[in-house]
PyMOL Python script that loads the backbone (N, CA, C, O; Angstrom):
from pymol import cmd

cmd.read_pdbstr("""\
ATOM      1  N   UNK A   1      38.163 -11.158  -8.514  1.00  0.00           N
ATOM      2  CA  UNK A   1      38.550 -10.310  -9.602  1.00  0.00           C
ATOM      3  C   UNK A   1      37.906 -10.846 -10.875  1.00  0.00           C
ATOM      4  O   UNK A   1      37.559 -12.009 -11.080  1.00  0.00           O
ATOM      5  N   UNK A   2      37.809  -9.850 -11.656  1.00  0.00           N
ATOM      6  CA  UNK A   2      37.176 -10.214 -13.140  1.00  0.00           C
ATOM      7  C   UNK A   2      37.825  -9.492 -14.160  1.00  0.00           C
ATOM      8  O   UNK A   2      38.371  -8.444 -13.815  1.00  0.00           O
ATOM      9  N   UNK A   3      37.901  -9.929 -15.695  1.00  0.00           N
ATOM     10  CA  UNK A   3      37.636  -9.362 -16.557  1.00  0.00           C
ATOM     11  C   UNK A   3      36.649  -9.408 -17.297  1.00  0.00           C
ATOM     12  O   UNK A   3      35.745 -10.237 -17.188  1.00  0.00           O
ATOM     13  N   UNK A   4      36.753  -8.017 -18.606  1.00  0.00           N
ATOM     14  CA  UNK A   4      35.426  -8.026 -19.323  1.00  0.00           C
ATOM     15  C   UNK A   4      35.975  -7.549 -20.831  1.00  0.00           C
ATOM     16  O   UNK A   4      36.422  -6.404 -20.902  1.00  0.00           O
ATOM     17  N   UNK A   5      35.965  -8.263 -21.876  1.00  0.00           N
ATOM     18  CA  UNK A   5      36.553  -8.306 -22.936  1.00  0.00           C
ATOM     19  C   UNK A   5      35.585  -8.265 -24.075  1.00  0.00           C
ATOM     20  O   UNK A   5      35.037  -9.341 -24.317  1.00  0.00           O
ATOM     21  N   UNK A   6      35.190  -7.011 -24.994  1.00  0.00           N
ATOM     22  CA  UNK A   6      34.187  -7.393 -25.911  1.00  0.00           C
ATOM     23  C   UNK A   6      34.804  -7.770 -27.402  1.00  0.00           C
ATOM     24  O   UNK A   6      35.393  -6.930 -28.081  1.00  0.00           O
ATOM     25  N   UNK A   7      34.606  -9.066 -27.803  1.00  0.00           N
ATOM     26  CA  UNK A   7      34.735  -9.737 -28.937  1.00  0.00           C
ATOM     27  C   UNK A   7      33.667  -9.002 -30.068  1.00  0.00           C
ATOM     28  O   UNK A   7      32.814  -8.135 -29.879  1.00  0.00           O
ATOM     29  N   UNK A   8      34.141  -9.833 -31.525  1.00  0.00           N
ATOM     30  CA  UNK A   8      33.170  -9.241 -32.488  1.00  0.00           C
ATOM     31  C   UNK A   8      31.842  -9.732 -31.876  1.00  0.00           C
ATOM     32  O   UNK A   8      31.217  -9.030 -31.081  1.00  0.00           O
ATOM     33  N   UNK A   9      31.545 -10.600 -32.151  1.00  0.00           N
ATOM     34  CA  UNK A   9      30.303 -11.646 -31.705  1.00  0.00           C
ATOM     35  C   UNK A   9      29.989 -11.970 -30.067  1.00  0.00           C
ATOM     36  O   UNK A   9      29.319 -12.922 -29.668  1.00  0.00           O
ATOM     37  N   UNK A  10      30.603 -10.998 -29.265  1.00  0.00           N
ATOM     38  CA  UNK A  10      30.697 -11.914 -28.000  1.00  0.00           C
ATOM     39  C   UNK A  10      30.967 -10.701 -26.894  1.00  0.00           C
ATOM     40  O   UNK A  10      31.770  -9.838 -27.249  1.00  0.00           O
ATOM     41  N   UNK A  11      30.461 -10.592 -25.803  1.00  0.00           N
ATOM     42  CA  UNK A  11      31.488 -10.029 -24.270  1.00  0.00           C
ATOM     43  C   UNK A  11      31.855 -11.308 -23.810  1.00  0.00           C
ATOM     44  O   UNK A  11      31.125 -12.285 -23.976  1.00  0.00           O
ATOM     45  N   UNK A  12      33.059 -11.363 -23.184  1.00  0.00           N
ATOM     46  CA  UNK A  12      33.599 -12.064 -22.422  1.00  0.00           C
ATOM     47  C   UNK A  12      33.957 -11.570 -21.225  1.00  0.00           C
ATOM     48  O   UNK A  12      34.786 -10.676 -21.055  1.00  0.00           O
ATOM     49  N   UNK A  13      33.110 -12.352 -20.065  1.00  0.00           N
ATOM     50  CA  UNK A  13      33.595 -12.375 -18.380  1.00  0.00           C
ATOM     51  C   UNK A  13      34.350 -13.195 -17.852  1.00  0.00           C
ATOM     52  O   UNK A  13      33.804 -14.283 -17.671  1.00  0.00           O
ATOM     53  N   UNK A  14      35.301 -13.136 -17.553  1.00  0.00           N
ATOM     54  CA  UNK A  14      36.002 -14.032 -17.060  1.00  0.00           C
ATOM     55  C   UNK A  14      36.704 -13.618 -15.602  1.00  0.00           C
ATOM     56  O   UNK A  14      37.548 -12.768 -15.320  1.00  0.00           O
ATOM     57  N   UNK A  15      35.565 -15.159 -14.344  1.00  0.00           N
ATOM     58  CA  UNK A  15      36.190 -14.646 -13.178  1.00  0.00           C
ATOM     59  C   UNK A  15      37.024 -15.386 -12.609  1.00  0.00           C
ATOM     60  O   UNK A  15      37.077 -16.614 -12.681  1.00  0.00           O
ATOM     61  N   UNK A  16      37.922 -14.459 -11.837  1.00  0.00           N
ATOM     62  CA  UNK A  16      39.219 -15.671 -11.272  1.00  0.00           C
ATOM     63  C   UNK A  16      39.233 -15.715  -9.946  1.00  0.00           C
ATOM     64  O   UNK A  16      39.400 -14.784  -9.158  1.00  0.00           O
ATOM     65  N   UNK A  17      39.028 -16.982  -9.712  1.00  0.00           N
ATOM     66  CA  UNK A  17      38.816 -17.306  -8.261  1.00  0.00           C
ATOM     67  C   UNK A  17      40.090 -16.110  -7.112  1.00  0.00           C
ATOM     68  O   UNK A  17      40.971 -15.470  -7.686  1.00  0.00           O
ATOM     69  N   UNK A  18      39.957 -16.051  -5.891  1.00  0.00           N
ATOM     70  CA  UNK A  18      40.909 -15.072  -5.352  1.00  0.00           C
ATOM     71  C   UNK A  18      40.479 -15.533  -3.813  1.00  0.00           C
ATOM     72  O   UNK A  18      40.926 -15.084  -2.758  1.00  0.00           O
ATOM     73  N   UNK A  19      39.638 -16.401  -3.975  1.00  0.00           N
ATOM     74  CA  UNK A  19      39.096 -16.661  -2.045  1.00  0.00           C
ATOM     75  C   UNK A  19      40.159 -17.488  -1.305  1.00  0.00           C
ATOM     76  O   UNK A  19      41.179 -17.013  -1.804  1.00  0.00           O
ATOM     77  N   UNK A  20      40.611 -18.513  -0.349  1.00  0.00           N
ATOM     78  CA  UNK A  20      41.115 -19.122  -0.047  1.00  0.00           C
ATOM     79  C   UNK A  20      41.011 -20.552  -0.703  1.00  0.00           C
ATOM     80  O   UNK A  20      40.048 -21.052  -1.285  1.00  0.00           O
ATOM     81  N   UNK A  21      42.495 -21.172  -0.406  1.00  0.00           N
ATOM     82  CA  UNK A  21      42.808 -22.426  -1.163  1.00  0.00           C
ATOM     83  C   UNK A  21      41.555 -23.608  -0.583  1.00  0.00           C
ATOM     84  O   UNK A  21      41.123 -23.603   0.570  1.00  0.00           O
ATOM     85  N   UNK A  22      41.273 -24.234  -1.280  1.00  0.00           N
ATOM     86  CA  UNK A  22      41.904 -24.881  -3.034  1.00  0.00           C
ATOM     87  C   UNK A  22      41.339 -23.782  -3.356  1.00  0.00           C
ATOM     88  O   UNK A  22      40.383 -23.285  -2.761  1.00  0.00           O
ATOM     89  N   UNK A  23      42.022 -23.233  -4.537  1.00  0.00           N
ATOM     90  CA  UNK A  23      41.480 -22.197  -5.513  1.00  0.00           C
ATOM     91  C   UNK A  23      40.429 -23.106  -6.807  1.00  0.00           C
ATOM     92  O   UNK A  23      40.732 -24.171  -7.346  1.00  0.00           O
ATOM     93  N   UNK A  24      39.652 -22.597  -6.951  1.00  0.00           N
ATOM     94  CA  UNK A  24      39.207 -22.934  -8.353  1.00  0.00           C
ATOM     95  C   UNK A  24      39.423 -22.777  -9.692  1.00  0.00           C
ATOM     96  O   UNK A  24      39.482 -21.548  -9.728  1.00  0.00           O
ATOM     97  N   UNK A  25      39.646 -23.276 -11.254  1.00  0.00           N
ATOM     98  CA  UNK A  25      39.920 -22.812 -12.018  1.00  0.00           C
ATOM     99  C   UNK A  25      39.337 -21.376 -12.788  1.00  0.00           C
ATOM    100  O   UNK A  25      38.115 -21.248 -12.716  1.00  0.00           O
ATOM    101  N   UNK A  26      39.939 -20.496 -13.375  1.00  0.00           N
ATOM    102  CA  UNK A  26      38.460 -19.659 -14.019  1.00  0.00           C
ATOM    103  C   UNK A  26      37.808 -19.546 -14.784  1.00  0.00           C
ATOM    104  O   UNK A  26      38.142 -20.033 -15.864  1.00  0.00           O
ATOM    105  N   UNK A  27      36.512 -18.846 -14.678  1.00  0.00           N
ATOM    106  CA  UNK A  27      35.187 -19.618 -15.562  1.00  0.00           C
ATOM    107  C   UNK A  27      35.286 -17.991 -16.567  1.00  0.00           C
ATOM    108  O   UNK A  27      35.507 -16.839 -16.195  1.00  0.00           O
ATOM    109  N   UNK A  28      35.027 -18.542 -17.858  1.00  0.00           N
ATOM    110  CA  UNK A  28      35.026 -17.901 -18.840  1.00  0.00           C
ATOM    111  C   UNK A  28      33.631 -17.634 -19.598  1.00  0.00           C
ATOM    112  O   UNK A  28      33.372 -18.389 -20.536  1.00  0.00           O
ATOM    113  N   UNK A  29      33.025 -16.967 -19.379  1.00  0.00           N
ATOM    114  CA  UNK A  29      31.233 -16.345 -19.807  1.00  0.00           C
ATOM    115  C   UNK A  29      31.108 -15.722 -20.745  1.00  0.00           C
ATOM    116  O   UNK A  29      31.042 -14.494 -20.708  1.00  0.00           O
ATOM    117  N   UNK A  30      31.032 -16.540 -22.016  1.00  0.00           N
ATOM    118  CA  UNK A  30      30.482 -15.359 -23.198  1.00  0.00           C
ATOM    119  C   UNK A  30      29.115 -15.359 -23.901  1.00  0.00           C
ATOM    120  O   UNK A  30      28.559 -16.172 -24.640  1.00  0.00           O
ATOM    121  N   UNK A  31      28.769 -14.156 -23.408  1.00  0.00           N
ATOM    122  CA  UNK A  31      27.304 -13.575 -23.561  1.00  0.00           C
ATOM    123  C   UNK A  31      27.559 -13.439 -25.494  1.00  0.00           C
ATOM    124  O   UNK A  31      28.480 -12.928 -26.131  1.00  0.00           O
ATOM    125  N   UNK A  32      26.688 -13.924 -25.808  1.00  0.00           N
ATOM    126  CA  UNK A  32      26.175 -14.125 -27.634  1.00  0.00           C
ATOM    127  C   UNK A  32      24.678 -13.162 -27.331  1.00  0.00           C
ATOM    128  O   UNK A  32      24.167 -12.729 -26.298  1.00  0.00           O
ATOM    129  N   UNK A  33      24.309 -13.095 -28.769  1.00  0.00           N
ATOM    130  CA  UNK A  33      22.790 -12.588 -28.973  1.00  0.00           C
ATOM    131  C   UNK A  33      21.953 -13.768 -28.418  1.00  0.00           C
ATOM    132  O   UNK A  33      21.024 -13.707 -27.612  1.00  0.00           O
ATOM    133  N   UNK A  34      22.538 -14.957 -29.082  1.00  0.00           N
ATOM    134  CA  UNK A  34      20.940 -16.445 -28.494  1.00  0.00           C
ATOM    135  C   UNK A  34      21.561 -16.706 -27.236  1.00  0.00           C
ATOM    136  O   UNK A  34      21.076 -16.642 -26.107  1.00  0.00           O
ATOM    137  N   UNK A  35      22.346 -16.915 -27.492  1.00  0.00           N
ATOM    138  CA  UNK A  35      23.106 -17.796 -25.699  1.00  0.00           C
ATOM    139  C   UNK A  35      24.102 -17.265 -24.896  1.00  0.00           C
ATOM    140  O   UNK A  35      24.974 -16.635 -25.494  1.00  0.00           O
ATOM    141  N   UNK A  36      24.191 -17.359 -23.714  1.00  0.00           N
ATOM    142  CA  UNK A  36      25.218 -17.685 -22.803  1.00  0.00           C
ATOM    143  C   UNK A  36      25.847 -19.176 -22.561  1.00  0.00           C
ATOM    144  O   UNK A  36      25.334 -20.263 -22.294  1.00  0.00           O
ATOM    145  N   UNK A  37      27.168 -18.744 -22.771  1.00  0.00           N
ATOM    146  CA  UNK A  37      27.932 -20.121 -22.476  1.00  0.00           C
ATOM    147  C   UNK A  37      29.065 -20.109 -21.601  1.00  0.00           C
ATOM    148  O   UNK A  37      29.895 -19.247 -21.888  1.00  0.00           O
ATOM    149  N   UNK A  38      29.407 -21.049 -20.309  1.00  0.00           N
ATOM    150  CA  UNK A  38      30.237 -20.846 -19.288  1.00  0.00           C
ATOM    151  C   UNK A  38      31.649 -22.278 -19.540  1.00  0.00           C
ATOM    152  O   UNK A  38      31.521 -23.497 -19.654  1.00  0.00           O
ATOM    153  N   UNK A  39      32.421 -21.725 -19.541  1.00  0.00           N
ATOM    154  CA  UNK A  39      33.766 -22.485 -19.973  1.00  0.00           C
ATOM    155  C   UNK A  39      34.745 -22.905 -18.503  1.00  0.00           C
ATOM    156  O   UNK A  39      34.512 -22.153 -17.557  1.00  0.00           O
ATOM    157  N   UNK A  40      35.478 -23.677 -18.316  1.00  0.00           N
ATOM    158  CA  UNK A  40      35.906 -23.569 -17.028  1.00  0.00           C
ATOM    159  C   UNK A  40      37.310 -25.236 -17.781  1.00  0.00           C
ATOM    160  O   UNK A  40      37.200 -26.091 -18.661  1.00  0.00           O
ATOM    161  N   UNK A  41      38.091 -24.972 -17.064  1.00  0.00           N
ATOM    162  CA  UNK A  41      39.351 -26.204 -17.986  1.00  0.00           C
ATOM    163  C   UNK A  41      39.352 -27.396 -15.956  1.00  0.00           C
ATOM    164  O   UNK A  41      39.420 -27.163 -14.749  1.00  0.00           O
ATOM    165  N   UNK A  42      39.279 -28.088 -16.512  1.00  0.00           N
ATOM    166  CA  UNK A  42      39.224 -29.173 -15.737  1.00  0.00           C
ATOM    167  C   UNK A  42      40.597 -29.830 -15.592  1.00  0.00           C
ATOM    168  O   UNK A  42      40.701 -30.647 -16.507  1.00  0.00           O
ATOM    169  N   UNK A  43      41.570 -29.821 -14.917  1.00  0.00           N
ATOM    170  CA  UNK A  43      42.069 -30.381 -14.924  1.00  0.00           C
ATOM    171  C   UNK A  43      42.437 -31.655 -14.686  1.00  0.00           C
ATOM    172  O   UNK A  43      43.576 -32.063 -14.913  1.00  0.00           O
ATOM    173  N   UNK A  44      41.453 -32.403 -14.191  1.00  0.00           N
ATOM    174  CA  UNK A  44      41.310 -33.905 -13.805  1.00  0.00           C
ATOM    175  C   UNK A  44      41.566 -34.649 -15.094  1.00  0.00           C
ATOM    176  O   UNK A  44      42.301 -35.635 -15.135  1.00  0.00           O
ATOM    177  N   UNK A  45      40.831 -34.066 -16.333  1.00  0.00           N
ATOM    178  CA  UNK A  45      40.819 -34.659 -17.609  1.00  0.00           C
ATOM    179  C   UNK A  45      41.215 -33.909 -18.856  1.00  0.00           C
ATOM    180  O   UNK A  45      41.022 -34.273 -20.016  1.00  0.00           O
ATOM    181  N   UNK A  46      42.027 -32.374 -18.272  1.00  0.00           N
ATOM    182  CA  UNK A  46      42.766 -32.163 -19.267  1.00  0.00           C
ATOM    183  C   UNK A  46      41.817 -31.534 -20.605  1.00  0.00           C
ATOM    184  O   UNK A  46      42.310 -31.518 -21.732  1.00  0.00           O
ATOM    185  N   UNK A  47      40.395 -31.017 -20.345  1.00  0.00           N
ATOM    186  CA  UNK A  47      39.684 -30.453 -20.465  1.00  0.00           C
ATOM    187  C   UNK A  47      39.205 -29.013 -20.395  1.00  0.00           C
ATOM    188  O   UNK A  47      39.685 -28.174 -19.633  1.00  0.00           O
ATOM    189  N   UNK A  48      38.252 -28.808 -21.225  1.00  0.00           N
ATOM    190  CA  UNK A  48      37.475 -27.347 -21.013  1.00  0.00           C
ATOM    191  C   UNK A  48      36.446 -27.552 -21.035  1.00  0.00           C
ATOM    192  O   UNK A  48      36.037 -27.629 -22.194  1.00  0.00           O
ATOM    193  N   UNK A  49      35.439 -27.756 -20.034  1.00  0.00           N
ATOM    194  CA  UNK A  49      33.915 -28.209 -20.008  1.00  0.00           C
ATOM    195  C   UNK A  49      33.166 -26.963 -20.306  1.00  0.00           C
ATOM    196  O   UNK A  49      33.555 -25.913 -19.793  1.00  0.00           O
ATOM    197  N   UNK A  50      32.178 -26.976 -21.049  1.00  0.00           N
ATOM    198  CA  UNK A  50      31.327 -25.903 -22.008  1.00  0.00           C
ATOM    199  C   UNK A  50      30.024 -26.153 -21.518  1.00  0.00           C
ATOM    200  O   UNK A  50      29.463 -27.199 -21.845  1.00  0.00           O
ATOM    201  N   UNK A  51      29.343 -25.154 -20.616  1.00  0.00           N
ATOM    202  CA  UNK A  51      27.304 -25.109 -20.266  1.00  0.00           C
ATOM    203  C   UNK A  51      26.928 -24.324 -21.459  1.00  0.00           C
ATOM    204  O   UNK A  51      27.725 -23.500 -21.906  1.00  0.00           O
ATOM    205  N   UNK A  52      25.823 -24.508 -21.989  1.00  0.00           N
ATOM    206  CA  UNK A  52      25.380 -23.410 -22.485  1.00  0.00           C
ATOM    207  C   UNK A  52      23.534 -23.223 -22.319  1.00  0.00           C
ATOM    208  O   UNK A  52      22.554 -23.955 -22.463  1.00  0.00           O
ATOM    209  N   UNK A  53      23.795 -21.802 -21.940  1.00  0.00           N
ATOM    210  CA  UNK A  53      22.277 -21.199 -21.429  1.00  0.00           C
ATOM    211  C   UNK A  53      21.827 -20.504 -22.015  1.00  0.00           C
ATOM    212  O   UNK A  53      22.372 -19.403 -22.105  1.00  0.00           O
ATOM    213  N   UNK A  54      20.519 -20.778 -22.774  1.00  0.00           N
ATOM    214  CA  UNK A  54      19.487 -20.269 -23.418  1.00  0.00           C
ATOM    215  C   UNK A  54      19.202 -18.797 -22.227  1.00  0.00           C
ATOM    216  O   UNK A  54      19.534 -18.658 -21.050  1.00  0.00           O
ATOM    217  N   UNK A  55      18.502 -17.942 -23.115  1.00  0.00           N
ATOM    218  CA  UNK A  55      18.500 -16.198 -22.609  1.00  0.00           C
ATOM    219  C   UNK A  55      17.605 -16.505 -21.444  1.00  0.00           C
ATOM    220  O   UNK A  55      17.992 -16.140 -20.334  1.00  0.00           O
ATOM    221  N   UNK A  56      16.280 -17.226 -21.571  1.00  0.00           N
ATOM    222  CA  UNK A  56      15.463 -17.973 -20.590  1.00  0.00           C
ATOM    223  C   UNK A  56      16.329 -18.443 -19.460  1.00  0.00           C
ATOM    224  O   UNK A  56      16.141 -17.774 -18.443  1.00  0.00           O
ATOM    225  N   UNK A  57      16.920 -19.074 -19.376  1.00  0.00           N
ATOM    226  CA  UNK A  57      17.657 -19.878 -18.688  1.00  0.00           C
ATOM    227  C   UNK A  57      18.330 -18.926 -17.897  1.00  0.00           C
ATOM    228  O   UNK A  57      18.257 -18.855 -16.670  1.00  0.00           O
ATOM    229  N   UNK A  58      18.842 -18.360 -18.473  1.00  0.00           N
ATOM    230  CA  UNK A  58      19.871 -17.129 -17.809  1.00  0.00           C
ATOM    231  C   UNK A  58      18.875 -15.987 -16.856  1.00  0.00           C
ATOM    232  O   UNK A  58      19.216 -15.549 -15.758  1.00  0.00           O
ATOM    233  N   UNK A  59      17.597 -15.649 -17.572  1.00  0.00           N
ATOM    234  CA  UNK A  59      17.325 -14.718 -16.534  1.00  0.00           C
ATOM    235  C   UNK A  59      16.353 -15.232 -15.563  1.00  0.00           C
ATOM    236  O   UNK A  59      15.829 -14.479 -14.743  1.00  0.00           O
ATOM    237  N   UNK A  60      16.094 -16.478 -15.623  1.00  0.00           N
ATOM    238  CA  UNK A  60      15.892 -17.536 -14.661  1.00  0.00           C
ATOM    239  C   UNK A  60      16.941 -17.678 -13.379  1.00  0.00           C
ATOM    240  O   UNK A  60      16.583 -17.606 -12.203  1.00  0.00           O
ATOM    241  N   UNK A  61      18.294 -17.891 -13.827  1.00  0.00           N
ATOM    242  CA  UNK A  61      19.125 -18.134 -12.785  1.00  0.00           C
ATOM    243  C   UNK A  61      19.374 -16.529 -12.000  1.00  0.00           C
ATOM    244  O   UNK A  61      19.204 -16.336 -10.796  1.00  0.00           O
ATOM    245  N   UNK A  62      19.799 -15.504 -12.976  1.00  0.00           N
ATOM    246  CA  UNK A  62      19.729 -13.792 -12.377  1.00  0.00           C
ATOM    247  C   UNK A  62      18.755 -14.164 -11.267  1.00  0.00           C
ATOM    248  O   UNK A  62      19.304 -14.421 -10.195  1.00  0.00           O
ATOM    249  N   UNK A  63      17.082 -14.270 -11.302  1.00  0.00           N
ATOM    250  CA  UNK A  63      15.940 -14.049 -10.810  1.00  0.00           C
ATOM    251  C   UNK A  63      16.638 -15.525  -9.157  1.00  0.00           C
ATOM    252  O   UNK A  63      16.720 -15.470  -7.930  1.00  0.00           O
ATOM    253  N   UNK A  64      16.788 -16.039  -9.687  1.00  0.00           N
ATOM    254  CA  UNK A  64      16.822 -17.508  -8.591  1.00  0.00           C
ATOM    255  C   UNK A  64      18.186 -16.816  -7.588  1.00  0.00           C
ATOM    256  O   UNK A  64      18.257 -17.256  -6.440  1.00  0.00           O
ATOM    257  N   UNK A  65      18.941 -16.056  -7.899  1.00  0.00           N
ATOM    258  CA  UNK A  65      19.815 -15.473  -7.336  1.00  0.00           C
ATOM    259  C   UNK A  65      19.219 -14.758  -5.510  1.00  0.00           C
ATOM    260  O   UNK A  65      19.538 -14.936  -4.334  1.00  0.00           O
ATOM    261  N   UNK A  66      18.558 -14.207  -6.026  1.00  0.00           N
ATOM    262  CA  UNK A  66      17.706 -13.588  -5.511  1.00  0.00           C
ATOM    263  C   UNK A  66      16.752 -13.690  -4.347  1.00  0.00           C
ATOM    264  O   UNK A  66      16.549 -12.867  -3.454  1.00  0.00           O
ATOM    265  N   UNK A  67      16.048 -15.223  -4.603  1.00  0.00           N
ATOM    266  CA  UNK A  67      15.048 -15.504  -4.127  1.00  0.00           C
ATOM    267  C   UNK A  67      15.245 -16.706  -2.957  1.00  0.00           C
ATOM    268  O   UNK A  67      16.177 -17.479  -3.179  1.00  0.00           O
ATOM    269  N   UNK A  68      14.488 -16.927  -1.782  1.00  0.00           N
ATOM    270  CA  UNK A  68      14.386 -17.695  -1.285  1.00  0.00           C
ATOM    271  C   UNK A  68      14.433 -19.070  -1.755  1.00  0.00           C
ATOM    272  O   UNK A  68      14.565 -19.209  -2.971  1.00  0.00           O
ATOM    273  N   UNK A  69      14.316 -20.548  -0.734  1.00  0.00           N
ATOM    274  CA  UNK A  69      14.112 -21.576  -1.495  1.00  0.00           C
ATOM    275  C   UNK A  69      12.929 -21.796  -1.698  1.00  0.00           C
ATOM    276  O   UNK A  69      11.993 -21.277  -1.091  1.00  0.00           O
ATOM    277  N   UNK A  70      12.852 -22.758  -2.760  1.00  0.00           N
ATOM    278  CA  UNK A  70      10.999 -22.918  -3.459  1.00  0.00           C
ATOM    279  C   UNK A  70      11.104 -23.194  -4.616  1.00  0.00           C
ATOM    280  O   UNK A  70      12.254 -23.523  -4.904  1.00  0.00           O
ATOM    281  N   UNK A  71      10.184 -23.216  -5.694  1.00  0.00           N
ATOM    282  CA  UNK A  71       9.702 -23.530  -6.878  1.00  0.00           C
ATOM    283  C   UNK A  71       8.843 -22.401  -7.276  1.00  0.00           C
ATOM    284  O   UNK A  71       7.777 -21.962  -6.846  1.00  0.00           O
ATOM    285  N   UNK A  72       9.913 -21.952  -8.561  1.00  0.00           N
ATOM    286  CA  UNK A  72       9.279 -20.774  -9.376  1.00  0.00           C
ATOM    287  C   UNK A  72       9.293 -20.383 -10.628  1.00  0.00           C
ATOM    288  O   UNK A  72      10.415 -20.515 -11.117  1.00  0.00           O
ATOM    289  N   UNK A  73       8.140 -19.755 -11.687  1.00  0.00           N
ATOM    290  CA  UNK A  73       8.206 -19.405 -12.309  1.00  0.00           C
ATOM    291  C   UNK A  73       8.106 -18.088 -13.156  1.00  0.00           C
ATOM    292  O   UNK A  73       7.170 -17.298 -13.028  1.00  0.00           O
ATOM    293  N   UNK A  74       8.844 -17.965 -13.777  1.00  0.00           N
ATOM    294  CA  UNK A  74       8.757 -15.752 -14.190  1.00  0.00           C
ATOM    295  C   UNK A  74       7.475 -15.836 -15.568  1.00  0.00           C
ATOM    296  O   UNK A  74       7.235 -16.446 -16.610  1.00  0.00           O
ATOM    297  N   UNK A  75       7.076 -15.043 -14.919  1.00  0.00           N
ATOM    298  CA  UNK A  75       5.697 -14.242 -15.952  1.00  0.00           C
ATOM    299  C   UNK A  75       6.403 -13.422 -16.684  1.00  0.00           C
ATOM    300  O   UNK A  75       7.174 -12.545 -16.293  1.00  0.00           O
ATOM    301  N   UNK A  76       5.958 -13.904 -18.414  1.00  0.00           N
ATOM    302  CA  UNK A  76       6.195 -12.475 -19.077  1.00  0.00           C
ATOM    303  C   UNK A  76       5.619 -11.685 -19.152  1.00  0.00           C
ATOM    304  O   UNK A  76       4.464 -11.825 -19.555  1.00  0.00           O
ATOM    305  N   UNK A  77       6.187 -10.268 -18.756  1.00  0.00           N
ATOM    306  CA  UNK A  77       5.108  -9.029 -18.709  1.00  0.00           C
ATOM    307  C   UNK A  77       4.948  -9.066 -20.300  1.00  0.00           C
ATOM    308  O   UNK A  77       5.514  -9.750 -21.152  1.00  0.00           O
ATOM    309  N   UNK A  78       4.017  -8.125 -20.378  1.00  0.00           N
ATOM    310  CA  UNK A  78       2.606  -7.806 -21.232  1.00  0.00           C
ATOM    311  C   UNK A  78       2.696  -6.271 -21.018  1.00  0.00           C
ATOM    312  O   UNK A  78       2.624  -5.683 -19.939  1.00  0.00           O
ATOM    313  N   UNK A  79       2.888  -5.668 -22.413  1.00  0.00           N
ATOM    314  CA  UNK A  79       2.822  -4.491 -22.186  1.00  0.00           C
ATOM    315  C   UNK A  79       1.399  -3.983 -22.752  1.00  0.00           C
ATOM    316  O   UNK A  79       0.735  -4.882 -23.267  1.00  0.00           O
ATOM    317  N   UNK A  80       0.781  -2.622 -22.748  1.00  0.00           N
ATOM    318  CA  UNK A  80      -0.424  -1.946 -23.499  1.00  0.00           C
ATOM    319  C   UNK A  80      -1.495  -2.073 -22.857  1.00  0.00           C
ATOM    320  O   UNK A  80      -2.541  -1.601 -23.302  1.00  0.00           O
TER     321      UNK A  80
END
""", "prot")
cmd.dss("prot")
cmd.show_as("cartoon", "prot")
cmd.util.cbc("prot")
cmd.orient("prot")
């Protein structure tokens, strides 16, 4: 299950684990204009650990979703 929440500055995804136990905590994704950043609360240390992914980065991982294993890189198209 998910939600999808749009902030001034922000969408927020947030998915909640639902598979079989151990459950995981849920990860909180808010898409900005420069970045993506993924939030998730740790409970070992009583925490909220924060990634944050450059737009590159992000449609790097979309693309790696995708693909077999290997080593790759995305071409920027070129339009005209």
């Amino acid at each position: 299950m998910f939600t999808i929440e749009h902030d001034f500055d922000a969408t927020v995804v947030t998915l909640i684990d639902e598979g079989g136990t151990p459950l995981q905590e849920d990860i909180a994704i808010h898409a900005f204009q420069e970045c993506v950043t993924l939030e998730q609360y740790d409970p070992r240390d009583d925490e909220v650990k924060k990634i944050t992914l450059s737009l590159h980065q992000l449609q790097e991982l979309a693309a790696a979703l995708d693909l077999p294993e290997g080593v790759y890189k995305l071409r920027q198209e070129t339009t005209g």
